[in-house]
C-alpha atoms as an extended CHARMM CRD file, in Angstrom:
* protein
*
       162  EXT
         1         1  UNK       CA             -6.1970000000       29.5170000000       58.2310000000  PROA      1               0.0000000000
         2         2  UNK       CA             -4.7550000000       26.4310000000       57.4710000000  PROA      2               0.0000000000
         3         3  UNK       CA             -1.8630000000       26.5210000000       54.4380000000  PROA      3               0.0000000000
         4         4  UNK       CA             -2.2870000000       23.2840000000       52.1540000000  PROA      4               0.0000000000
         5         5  UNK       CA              1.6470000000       22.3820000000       50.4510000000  PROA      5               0.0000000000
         6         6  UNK       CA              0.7940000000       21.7110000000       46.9650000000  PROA      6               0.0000000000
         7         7  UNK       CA              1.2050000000       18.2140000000       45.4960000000  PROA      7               0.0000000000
         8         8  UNK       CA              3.1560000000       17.6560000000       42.6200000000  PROA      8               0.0000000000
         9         9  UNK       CA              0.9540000000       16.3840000000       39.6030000000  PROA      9               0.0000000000
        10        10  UNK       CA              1.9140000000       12.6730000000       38.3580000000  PROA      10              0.0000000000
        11        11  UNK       CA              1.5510000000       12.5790000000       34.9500000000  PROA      11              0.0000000000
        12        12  UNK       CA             -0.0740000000        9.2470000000       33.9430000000  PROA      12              0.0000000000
        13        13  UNK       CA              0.5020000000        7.7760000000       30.2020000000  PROA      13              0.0000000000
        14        14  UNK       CA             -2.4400000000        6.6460000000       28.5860000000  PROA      14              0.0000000000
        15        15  UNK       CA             -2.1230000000        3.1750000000       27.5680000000  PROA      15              0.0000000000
        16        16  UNK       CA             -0.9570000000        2.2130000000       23.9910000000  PROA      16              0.0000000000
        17        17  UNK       CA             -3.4750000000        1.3770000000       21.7190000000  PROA      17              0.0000000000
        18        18  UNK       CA             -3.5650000000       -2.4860000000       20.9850000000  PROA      18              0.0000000000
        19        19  UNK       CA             -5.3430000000       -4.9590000000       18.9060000000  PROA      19              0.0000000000
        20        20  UNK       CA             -7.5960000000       -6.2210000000       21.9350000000  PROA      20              0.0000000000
        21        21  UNK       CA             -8.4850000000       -2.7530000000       22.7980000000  PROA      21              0.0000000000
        22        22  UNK       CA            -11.5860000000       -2.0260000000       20.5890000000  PROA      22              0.0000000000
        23        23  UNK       CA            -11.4910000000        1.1990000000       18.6110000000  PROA      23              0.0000000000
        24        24  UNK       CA            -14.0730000000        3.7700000000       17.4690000000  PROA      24              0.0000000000
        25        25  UNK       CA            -16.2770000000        2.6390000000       14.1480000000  PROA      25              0.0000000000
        26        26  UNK       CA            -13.7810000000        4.2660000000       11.0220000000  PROA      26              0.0000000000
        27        27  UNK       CA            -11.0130000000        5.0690000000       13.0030000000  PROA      27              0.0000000000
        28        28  UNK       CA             -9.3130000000        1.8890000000       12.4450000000  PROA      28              0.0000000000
        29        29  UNK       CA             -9.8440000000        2.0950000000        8.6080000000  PROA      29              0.0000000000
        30        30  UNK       CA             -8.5040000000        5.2830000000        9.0020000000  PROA      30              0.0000000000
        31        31  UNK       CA             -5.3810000000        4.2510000000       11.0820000000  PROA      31              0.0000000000
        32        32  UNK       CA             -4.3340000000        1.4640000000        8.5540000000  PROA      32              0.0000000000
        33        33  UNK       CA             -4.7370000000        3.5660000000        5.7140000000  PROA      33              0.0000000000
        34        34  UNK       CA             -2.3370000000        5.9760000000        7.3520000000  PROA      34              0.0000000000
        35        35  UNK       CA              0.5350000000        3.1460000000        8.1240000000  PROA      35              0.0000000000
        36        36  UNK       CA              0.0260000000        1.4800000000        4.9150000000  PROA      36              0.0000000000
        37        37  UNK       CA              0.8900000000        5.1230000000        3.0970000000  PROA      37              0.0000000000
        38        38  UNK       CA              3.6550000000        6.3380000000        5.5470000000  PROA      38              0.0000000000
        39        39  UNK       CA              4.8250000000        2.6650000000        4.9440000000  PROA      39              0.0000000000
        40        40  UNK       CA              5.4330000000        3.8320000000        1.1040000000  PROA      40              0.0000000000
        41        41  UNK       CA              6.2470000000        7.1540000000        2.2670000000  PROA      41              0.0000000000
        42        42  UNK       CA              9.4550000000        6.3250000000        3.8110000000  PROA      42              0.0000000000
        43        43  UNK       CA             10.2060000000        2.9780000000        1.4180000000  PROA      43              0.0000000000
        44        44  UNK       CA              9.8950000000        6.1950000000       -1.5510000000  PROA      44              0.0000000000
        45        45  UNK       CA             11.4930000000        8.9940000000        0.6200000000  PROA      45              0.0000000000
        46        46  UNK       CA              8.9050000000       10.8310000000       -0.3160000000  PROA      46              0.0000000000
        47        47  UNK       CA              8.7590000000       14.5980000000        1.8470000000  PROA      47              0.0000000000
        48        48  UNK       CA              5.2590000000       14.4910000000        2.5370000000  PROA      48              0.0000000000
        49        49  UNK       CA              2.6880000000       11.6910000000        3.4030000000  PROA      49              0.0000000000
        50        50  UNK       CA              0.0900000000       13.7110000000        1.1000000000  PROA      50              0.0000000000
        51        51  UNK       CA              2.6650000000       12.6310000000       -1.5660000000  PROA      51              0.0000000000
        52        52  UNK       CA              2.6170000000        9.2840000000       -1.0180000000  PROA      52              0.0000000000
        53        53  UNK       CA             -0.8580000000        8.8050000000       -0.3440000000  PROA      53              0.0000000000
        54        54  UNK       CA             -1.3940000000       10.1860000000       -4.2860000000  PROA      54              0.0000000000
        55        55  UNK       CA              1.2040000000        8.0770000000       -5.3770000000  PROA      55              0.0000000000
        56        56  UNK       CA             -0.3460000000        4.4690000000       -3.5830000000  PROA      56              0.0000000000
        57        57  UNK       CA             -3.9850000000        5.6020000000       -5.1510000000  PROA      57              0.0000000000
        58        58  UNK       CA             -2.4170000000        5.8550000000       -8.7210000000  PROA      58              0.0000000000
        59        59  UNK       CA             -0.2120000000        2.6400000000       -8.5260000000  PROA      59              0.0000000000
        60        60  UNK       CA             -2.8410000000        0.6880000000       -7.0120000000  PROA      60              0.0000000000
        61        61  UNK       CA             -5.7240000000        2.0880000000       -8.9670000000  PROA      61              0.0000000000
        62        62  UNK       CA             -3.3080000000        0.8440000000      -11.9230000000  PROA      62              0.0000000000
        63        63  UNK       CA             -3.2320000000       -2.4270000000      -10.1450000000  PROA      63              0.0000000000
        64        64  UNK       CA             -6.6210000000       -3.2430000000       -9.5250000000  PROA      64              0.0000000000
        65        65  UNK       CA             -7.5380000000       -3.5880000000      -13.4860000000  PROA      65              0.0000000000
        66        66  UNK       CA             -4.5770000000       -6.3750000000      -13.8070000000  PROA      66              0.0000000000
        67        67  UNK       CA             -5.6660000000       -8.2600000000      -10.8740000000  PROA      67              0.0000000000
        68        68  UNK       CA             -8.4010000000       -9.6400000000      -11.1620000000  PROA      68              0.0000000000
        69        69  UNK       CA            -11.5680000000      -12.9150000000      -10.0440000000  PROA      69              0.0000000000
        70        70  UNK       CA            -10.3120000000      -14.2900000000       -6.5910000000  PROA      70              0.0000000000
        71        71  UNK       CA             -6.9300000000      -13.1100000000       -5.9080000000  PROA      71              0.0000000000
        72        72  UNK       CA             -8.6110000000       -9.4720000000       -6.4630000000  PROA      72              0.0000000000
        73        73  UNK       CA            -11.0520000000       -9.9640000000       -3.8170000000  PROA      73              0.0000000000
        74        74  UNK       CA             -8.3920000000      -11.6150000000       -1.6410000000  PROA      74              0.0000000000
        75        75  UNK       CA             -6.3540000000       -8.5120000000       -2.5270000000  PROA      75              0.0000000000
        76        76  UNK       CA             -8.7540000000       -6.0440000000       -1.8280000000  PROA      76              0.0000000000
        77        77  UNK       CA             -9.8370000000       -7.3560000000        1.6780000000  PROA      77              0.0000000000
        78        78  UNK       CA             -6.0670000000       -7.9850000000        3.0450000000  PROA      78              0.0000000000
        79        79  UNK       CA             -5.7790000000       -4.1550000000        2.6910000000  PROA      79              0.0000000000
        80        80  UNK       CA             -6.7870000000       -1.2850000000        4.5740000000  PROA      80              0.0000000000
        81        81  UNK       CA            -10.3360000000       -0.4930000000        3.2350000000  PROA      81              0.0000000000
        82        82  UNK       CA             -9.7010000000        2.8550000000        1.6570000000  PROA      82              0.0000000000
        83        83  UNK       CA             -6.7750000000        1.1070000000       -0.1860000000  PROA      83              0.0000000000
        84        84  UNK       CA             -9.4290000000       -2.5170000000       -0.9130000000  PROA      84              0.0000000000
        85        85  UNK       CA            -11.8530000000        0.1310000000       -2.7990000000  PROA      85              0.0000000000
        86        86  UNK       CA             -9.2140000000        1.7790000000       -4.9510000000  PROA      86              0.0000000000
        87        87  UNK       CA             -8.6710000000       -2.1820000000       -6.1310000000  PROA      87              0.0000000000
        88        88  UNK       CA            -12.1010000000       -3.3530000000       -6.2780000000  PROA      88              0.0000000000
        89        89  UNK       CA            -13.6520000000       -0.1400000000       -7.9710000000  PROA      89              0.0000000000
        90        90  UNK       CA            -11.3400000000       -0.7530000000      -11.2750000000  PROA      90              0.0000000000
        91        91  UNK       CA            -12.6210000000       -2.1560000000      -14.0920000000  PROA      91              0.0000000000
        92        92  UNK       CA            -10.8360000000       -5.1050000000      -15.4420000000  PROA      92              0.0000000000
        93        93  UNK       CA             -8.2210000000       -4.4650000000      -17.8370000000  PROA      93              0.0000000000
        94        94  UNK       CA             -8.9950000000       -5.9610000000      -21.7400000000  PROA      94              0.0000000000
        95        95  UNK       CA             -5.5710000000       -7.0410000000      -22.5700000000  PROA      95              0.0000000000
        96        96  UNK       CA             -2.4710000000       -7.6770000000      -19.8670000000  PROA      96              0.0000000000
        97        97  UNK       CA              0.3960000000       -5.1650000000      -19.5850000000  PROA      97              0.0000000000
        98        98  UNK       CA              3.7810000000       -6.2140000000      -19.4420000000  PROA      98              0.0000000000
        99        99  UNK       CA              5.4940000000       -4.3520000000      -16.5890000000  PROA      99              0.0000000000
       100       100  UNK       CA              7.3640000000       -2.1030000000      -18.7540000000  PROA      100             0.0000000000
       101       101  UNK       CA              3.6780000000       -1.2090000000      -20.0540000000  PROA      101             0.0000000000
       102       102  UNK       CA              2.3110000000       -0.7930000000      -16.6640000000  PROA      102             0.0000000000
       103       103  UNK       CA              5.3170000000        1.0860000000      -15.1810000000  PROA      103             0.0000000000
       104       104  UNK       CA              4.4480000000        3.5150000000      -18.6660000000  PROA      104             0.0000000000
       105       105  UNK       CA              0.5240000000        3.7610000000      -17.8630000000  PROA      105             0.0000000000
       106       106  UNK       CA              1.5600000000        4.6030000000      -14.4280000000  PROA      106             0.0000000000
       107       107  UNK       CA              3.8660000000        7.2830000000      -15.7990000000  PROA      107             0.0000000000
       108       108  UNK       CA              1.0910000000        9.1010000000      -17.8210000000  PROA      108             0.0000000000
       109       109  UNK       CA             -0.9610000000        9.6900000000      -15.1020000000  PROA      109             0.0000000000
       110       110  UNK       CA              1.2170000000       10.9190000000      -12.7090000000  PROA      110             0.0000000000
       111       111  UNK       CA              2.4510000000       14.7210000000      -13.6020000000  PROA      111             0.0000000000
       112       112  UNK       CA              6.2250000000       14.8680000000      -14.2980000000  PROA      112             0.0000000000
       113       113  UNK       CA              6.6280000000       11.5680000000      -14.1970000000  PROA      113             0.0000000000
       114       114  UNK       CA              9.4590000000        9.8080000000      -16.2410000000  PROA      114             0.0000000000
       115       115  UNK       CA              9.5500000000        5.5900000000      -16.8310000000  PROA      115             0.0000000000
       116       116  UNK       CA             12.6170000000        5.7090000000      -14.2010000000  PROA      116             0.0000000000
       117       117  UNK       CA             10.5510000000        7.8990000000      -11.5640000000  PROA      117             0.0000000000
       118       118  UNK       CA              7.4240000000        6.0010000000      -12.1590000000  PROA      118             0.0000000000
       119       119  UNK       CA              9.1010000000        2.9230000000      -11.8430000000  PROA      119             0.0000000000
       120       120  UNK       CA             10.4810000000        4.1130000000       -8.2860000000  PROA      120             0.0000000000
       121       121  UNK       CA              6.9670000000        4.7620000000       -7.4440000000  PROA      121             0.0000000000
       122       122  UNK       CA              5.4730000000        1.7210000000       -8.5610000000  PROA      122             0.0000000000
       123       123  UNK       CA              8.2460000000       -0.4810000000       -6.5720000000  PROA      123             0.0000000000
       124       124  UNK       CA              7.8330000000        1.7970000000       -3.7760000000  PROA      124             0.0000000000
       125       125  UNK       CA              4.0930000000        1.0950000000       -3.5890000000  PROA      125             0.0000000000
       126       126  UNK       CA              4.5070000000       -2.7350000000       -4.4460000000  PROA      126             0.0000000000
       127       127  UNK       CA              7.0230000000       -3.4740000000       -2.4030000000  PROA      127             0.0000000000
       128       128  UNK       CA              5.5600000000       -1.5860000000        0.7010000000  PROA      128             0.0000000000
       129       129  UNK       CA              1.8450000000       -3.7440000000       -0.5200000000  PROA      129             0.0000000000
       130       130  UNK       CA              3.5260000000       -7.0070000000       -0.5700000000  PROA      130             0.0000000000
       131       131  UNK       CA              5.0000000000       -6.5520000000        2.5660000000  PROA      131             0.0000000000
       132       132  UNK       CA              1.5150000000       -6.2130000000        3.6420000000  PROA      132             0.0000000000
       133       133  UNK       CA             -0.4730000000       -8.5060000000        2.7220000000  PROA      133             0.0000000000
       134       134  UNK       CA              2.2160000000      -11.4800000000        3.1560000000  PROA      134             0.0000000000
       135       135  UNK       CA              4.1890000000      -13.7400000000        0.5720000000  PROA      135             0.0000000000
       136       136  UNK       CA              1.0920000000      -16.1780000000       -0.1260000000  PROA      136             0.0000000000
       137       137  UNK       CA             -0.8290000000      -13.5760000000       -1.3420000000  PROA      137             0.0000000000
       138       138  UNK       CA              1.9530000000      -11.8240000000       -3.0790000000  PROA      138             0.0000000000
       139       139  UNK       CA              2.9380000000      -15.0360000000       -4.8750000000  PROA      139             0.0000000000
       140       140  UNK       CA             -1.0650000000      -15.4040000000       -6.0140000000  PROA      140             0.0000000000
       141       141  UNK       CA             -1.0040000000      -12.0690000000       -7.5790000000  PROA      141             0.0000000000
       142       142  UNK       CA              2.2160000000      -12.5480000000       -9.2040000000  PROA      142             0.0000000000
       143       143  UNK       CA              0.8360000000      -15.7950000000      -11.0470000000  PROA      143             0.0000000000
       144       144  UNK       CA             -1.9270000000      -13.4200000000      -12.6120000000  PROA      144             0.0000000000
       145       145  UNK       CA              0.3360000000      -11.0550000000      -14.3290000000  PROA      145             0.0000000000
       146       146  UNK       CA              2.8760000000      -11.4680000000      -16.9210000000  PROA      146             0.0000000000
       147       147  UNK       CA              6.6950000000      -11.9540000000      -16.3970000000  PROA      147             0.0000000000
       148       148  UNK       CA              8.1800000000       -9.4240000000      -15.1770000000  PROA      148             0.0000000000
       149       149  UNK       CA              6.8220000000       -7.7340000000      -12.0130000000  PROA      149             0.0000000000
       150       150  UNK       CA              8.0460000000       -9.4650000000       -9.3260000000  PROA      150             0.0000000000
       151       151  UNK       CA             11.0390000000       -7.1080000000       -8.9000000000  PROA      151             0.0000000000
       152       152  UNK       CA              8.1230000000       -4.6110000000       -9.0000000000  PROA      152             0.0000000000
       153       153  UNK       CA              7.1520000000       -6.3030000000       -5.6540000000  PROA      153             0.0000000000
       154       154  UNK       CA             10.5370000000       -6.3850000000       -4.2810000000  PROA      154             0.0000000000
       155       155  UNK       CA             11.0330000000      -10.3070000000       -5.1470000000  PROA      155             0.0000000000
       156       156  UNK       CA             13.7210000000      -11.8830000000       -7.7540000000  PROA      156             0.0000000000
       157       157  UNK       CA             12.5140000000      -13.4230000000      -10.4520000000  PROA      157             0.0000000000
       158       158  UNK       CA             13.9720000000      -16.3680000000      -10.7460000000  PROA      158             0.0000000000
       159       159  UNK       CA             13.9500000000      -18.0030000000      -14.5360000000  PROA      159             0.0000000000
       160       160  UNK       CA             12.8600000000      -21.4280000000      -14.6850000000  PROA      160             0.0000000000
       161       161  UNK       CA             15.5270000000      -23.7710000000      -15.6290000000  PROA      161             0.0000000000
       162       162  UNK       CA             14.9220000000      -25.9670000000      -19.1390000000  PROA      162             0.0000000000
């Protein structure tokens, strides 16, 4: 009878995912959907992704009736898809809001929301979106909407001197 001495097992990491490394059809998508709204989770402190994921679909569903011709489509396609067709299926907005007025509209449609917490959400959305999809872009959006919401985005706005 011959007695075999058992080998330890080596435990082997699988490698990190990269860019190169091509990944199932929709789980991609997926996977930027789900940075983009843990993104806003943590810039809101927000307890549950869930939460945050409801608050980016209202603030950018908000959004994508203010932006609108080519920075919308540029808008729409820098972002994770999920997040692009929450932009793109809005219908253009008749008359601009101000960002008080949008940081209000925002307000009514989310459930205990007060200007001040709505406002917290909006930034926390914008900010986190704008740090996505880059300063050019950011900067062609801005340029569509009235004064007012680049501290929305997380940028000063800087008065131009007379």
């Amino acid at each position: 009878m011959t007695v075999t001495t058992p080998q330890p097992r080596i435990a082997i990491p699988a490698p990190a995912p990269t860019a190169s490394r091509p990944r199932a059809k929709g789980t991609a998508d997926n996977a930027d959907w789900l940075e983009l709204t843990e993104a806003v989770r943590e810039a809101g402190q927000y307890p549950t992704r869930a939460e945050a994921e409801r608050v980016t679909r209202i603030v950018l569903s908000a959004l994508g009736g203010h932006v609108t011709g080519d920075e919308r489509v540029s808008l729409a396609q820098a972002l994770p898809r999920e997040a692009g067709r929450v932009i793109a299926s809005q219908i253009p907005a008749t008359q601009p809001l101000t960002a008080r007025e949008f940081v209000e509209s925002v307000a009514t449609r989310i459930e205990g929301s007060t200007p001040a917490t709505a406002r917290w959400d909006v930034s926390s959305v914008l900010s986190t979106l704008s740090a996505h999809i880059g300063e050019p872009l950011t900067t062609r959006v801005l340029t569509q909407l009235p004064p007012g919401y680049a501290l929305l985005f997380g940028r000063a706005e800087l008065a131009p001197t007379a």
